[in-house]
Short mmCIF file of the C-alpha atoms (twelve columns), coordinates in Angstrom:
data_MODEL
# 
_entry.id   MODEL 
# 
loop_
_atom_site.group_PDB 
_atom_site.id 
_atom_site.type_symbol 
_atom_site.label_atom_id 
_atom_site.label_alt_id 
_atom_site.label_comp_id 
_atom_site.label_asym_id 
_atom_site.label_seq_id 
_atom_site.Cartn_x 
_atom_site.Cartn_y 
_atom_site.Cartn_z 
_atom_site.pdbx_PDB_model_num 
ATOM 1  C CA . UNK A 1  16.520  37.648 -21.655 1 
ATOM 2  C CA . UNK A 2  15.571  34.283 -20.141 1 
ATOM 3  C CA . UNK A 3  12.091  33.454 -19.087 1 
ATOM 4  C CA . UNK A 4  11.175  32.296 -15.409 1 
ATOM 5  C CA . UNK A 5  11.004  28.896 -16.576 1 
ATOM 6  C CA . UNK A 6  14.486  28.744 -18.156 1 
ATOM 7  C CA . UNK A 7  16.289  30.447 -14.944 1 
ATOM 8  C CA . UNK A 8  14.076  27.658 -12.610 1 
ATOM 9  C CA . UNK A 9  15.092  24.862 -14.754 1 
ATOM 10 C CA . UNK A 10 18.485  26.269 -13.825 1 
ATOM 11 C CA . UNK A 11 18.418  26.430 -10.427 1 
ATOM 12 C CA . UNK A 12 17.448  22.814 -10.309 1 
ATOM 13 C CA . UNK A 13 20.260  21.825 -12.150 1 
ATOM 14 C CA . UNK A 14 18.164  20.737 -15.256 1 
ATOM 15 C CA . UNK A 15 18.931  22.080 -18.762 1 
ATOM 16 C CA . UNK A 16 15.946  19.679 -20.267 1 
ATOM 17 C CA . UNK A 17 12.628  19.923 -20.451 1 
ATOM 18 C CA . UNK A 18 10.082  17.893 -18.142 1 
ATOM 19 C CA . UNK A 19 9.339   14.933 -20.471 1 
ATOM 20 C CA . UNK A 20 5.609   15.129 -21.027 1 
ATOM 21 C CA . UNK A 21 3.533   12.148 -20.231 1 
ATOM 22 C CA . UNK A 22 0.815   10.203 -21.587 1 
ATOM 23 C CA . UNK A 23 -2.901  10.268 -20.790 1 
ATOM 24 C CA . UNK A 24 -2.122  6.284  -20.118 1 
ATOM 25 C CA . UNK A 25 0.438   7.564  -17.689 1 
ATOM 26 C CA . UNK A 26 -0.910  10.658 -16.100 1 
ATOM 27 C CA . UNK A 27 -3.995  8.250  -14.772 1 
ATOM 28 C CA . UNK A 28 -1.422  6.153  -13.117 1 
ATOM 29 C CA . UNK A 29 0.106   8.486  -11.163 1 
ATOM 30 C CA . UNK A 30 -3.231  9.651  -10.620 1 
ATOM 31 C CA . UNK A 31 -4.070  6.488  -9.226  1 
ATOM 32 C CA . UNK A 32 -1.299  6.163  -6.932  1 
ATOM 33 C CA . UNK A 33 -2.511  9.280  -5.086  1 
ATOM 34 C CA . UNK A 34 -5.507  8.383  -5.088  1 
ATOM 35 C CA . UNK A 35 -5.162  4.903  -3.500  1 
ATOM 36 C CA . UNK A 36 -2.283  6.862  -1.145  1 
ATOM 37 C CA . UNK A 37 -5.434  9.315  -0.457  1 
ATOM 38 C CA . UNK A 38 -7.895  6.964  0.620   1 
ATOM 39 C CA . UNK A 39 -5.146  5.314  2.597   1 
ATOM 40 C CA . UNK A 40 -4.827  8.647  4.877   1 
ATOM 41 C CA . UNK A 41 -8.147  9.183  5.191   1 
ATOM 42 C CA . UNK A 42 -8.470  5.682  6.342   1 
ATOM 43 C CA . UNK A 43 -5.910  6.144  8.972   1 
ATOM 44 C CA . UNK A 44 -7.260  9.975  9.989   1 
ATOM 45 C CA . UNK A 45 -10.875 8.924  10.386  1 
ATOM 46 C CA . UNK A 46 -9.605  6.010  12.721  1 
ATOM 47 C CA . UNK A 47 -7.061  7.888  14.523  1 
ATOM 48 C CA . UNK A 48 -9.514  11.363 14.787  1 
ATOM 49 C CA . UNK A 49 -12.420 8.601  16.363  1 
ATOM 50 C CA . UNK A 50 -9.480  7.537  18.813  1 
ATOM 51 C CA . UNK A 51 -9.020  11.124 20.102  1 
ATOM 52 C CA . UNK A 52 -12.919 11.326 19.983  1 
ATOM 53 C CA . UNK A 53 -13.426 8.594  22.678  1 
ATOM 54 C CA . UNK A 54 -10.078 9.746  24.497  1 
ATOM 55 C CA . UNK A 55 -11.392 13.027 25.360  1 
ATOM 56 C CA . UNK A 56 -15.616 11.366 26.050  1 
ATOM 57 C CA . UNK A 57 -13.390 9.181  28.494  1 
ATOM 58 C CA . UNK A 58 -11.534 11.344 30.023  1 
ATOM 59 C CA . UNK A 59 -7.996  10.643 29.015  1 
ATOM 60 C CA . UNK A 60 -7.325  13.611 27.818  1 
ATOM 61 C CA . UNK A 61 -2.832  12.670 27.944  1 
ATOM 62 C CA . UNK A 62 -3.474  10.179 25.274  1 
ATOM 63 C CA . UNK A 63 -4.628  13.533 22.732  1 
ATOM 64 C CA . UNK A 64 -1.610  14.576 22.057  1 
ATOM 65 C CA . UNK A 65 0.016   11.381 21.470  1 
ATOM 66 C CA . UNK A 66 -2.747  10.133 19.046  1 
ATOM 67 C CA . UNK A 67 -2.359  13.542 17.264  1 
ATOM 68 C CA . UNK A 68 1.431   13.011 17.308  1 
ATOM 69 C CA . UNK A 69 0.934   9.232  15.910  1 
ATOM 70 C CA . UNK A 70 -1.393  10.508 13.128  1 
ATOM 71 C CA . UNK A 71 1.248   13.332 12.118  1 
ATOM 72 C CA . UNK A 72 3.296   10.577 11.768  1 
ATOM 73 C CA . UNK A 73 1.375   8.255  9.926   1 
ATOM 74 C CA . UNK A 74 0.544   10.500 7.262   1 
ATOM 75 C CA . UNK A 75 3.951   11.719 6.133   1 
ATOM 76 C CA . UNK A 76 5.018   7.960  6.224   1 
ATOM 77 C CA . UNK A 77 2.091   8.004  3.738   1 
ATOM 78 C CA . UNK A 78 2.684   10.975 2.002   1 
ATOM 79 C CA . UNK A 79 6.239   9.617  1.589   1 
ATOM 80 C CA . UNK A 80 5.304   5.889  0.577   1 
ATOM 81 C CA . UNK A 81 3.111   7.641  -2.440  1 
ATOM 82 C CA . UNK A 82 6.151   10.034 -3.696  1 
ATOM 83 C CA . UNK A 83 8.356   6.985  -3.359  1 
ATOM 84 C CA . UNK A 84 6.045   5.249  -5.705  1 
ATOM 85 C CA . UNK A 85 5.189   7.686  -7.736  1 
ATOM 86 C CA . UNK A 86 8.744   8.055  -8.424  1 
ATOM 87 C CA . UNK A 87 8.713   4.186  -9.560  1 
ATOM 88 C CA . UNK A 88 6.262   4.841  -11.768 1 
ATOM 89 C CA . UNK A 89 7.772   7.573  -13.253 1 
ATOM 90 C CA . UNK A 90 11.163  5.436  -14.065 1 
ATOM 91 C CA . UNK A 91 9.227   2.878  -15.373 1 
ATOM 92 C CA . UNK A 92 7.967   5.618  -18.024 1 
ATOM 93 C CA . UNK A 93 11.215  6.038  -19.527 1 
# 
């Protein structure tokens, strides 16, 4: 009988382990998402201060399209730090 892990690993297609990584390595992919992390938050606190004046103003059609923009931004984001995480990862081997 195969575990839950071996019939996963199948369904993905992989008959390998996961190589395991290094401390060395583990803390720079850790500090990819970090850096991607503060990056967001960047870009959320300025967008989220946006929508703060938009609706003390008044301009209440501009919400949605700020909230729309940030969306946005932060899966280009979330993308840019899987992209380079996946560098990273290549570079391990």
């Amino acid at each position: 009988m195969k575990s839950a892990y071996e019939r996963a690993m199948e369904r993905f297609g992989q008959t390998e382990p996961l190589p395991t990584l290094t401390d060395e390595q583990k803390a720079e992919l850790a500090a990819i998402a970090d850096r991607f992390k503060a990056k967001i938050a960047e870009r959320e606190l300025f967008l989220n201060d946006l929508v703060a004046k938009a609706i003390a103003e008044g301009r209440y059609h501009e919400v949605p399209e700020l909230k729309t923009q940030l969306a946005r931004e932060v899966e280009s984001l979330n993308g840019e730090c899987e992209t380079a995480k996946e560098k990273a990862r290549s570079a391990f081997s």
